[in-house]
N, C-alpha and C positions, 0 to 999 in steps of 0.2 A: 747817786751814791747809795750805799747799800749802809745798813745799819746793823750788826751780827749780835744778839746776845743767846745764852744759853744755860738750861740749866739741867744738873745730873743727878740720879739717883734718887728721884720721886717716889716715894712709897706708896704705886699703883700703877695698874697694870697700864700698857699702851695702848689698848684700846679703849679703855673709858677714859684716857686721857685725850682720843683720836676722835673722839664725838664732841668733844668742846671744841678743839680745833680745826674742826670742819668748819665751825658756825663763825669763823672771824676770818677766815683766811682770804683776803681779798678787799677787805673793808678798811673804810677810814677809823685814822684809831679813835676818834670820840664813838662812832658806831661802835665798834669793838670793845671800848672798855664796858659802853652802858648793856652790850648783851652779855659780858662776862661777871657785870655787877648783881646783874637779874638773875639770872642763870641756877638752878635749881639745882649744882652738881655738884660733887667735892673735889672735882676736877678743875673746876673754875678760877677758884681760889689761888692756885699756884702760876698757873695760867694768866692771871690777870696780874699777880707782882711779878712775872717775866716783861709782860707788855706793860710795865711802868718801867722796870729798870732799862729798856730799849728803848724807850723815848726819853727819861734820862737820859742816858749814853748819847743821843743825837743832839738834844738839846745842849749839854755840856760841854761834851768833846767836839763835833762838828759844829757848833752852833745854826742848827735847825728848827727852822719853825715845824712844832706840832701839827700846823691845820695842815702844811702839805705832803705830809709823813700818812702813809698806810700800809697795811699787813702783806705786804709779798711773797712772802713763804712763812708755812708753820712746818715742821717736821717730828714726828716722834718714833724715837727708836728704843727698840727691847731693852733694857740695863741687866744687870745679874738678877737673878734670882737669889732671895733669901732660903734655904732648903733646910728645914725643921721634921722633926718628926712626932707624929702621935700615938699614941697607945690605943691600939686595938684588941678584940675579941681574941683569947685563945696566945696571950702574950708576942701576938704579931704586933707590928707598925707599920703605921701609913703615912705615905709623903705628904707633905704640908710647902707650895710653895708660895713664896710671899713675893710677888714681882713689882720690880720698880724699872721705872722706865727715865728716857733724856728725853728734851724736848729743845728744838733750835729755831728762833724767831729768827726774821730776817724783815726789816724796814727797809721801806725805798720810797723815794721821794717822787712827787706826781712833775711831769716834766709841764712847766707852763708855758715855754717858750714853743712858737710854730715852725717846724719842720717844712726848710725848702727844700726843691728837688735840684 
């Protein structure tokens, strides 16, 4: 069973959001939250209340145990751009954009039962 949460409209770009989600993708979520609590980035932070409200979500609604819930997929994609302008030399302007990005967890539970042929 798969577990879906997501969130939109991040105020920062996709790819320094894409270097935090490299580092959990794959891992048990006790692993996962304690490298997101460490973690020296301001990427982290949003990142790591995603990956609480998705084990909410599974604990809640599916009634699943945490210990056999891990990171299946991380995804991040480009969102709008903020596009502002600033004042330059010689009463030009220069584009300013501010980008924010989505980012889609995806839990799944570790299968413990053995697979016959």
């Amino acid at each position: 069973m798969e577990i879906k949460a997501q969130t939109k409209y991040i105020r920062m770009s996709g790819r320094k959001m894409s270097l935090a989600t490299d580092l959990i993708r794959g891992k048990k979520i006790l692993d996962a939250e304690n490298i997101l609590h460490f973690l020296r980035r301001v990427s982290a932070k949003p990142l790591l209340k995603l990956l609480l409200s998705a084990v909410a979500n599974a604990e809640h609604n599916f009634k699943l145990s945490r210990d056999n819930l891990f990171v299946k997929t991380v995804e991040v994609g480009q969102g709008p751009s903020l596009k502002r302008w600033r004042a330059r030399a010689f009463g030009r302007a220069a584009p300013i954009r501010k980008h924010t990005c989505h980012v889609k967890l995806v839990l799944a539970e570790k299968e413990t039962g053995v697979k016959s042929k």
